[in-house]
C-alpha positions as CSV (number, residue, x, y, z in Angstrom):
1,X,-203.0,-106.2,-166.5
2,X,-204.4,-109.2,-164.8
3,X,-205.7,-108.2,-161.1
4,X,-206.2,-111.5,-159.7
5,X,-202.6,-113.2,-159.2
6,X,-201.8,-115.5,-156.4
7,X,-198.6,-117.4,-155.2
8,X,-198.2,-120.4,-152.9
9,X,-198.7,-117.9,-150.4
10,X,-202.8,-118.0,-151.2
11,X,-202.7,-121.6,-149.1
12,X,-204.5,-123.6,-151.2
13,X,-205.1,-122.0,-154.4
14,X,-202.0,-120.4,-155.2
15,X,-199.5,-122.4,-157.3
16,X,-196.5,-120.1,-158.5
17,X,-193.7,-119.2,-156.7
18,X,-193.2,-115.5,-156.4
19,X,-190.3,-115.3,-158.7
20,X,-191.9,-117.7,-160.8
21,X,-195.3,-115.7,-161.2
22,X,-193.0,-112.6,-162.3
23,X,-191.0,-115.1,-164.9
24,X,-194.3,-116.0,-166.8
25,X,-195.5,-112.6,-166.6
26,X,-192.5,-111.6,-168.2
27,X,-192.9,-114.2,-170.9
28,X,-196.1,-113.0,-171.7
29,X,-195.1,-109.5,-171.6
30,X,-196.9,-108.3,-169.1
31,X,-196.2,-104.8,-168.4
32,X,-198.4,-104.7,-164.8
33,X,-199.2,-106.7,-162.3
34,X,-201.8,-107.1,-159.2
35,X,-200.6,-109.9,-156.3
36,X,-204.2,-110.5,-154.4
37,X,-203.1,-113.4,-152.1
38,X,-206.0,-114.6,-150.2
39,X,-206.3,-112.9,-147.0
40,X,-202.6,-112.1,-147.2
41,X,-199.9,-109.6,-148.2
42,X,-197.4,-111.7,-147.4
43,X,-194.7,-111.7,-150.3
44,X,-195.8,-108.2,-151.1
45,X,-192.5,-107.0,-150.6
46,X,-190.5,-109.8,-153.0
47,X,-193.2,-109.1,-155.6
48,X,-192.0,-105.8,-155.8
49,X,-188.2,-106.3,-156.1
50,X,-188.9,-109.1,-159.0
51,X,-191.3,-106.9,-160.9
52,X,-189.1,-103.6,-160.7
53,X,-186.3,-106.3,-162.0
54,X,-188.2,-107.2,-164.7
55,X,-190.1,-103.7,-165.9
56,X,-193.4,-104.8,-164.4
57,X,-195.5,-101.8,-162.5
58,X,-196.5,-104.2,-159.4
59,X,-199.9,-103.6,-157.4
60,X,-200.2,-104.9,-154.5
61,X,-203.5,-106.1,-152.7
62,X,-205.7,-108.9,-151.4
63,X,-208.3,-111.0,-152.2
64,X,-211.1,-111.2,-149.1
65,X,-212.5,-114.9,-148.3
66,X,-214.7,-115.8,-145.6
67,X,-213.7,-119.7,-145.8
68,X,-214.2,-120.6,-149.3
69,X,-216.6,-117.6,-149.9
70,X,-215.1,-114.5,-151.9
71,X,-216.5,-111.2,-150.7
72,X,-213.7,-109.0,-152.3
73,X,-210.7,-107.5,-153.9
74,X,-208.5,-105.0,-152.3
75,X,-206.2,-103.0,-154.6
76,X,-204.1,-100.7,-152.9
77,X,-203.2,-97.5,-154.8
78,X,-200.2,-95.9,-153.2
79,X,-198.3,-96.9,-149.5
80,X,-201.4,-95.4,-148.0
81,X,-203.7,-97.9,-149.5
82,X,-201.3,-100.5,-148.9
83,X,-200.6,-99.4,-144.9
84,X,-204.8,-99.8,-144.7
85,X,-205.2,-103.0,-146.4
86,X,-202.6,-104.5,-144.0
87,X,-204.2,-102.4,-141.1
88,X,-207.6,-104.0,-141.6
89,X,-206.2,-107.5,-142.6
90,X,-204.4,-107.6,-139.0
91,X,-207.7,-106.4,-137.3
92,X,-209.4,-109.0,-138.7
93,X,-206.8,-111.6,-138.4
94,X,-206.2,-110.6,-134.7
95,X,-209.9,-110.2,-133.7
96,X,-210.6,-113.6,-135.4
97,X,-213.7,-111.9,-137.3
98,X,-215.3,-112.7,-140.3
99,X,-214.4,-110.3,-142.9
100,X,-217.4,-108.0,-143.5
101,X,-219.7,-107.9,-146.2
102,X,-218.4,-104.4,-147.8
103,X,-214.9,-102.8,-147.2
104,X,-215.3,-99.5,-145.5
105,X,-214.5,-96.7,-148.3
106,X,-210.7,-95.6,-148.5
107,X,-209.8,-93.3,-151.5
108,X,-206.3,-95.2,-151.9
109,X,-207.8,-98.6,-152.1
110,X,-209.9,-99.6,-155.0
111,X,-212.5,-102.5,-154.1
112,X,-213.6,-105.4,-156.8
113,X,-216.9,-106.9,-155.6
114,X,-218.6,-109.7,-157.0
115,X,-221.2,-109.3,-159.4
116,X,-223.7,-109.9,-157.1
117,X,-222.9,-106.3,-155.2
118,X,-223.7,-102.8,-156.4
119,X,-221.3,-100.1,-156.0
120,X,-221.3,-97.4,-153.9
121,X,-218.2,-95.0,-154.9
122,X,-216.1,-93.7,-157.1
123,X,-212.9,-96.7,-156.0
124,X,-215.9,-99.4,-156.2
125,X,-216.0,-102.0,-159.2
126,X,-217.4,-105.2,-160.0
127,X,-215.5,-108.1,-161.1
128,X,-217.0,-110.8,-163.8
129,X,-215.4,-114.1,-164.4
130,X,-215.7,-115.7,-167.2
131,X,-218.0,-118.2,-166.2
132,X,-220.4,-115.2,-165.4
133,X,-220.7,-113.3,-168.6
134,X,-224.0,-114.7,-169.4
135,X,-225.3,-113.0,-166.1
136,X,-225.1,-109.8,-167.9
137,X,-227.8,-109.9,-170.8
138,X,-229.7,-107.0,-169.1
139,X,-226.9,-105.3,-167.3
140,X,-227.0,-101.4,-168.5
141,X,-224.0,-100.1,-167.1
142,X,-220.7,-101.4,-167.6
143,X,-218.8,-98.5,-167.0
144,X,-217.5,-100.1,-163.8
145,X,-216.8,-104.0,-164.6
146,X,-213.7,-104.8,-164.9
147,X,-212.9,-108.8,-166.4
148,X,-211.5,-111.6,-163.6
149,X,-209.1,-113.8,-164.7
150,X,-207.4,-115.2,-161.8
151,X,-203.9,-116.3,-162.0
């Protein structure tokens, strides 16, 4: 599963249509799917219909910036997760904040912070890119790492 895939709706950085995202997925048989858009949900809802089309599982989230800074993932788990991500994303959005530095614990959202974060619960993980695997020569604990390849 790749949980780091973006469309033309990540302004930007994203470079695949929706459908199109779904059409190399399928090529590559992909059987699930994470849509982190930055700062965004926006095509959430297309993403769905083409991967339930295609025999995809789709997850939904975000990826959290602050400018060009990443702070975060957001992976929502279930409607629940989802209906918080978008709750805090329109906080933010509307208040015209800064995202904050963690994401305040939800059990149906699971979080990806950069390597540079600890974690703190049970839905917390850190995400290592591939340009960061040499960071990890005295790391003890990777029972909560999960691998970053953005899409």
């Amino acid at each position: 599963m790749y949980l780091n895939c973006k469309t033309y709706f990540s302004f930007r950085y994203g470079t695949y249509g929706t459908e199109e995202l779904i059409k190399e997925a399928v090529e590559k048989g992909i059987t699930s799917l994470a849509l982190t858009n930055i700062n965004n949900t926006c095509d959430a809802w297309d993403f769905v219909d083409y991967c339930i089309e295609n025999n995809i599982k789709p997850v939904i989230g975000t990826e959290i910036r602050n400018d060009e800074k990443f702070m975060y993932i957001l992976l929502a788990k279930n409607n629940e997760g989802l209906r918080s991500i978008n709750e805090f994303l329109s906080s933010q959005h509307n208040e015209k904040h800064y995202f904050p530095e963690r994401f305040t614990y939800d059990k149906n959202v699971f979080v990806i912070y950069p390597l540079t974060i600890k974690t703190e619960n049970e839905n917390e993980f850190i995400g290592v890119n591939t340009n960061e695997i040499n960071k990890l020569y005295n790391c003890n604990d990777f029972s909560k790492m999960v691998m970053l390849h953005p899409v």
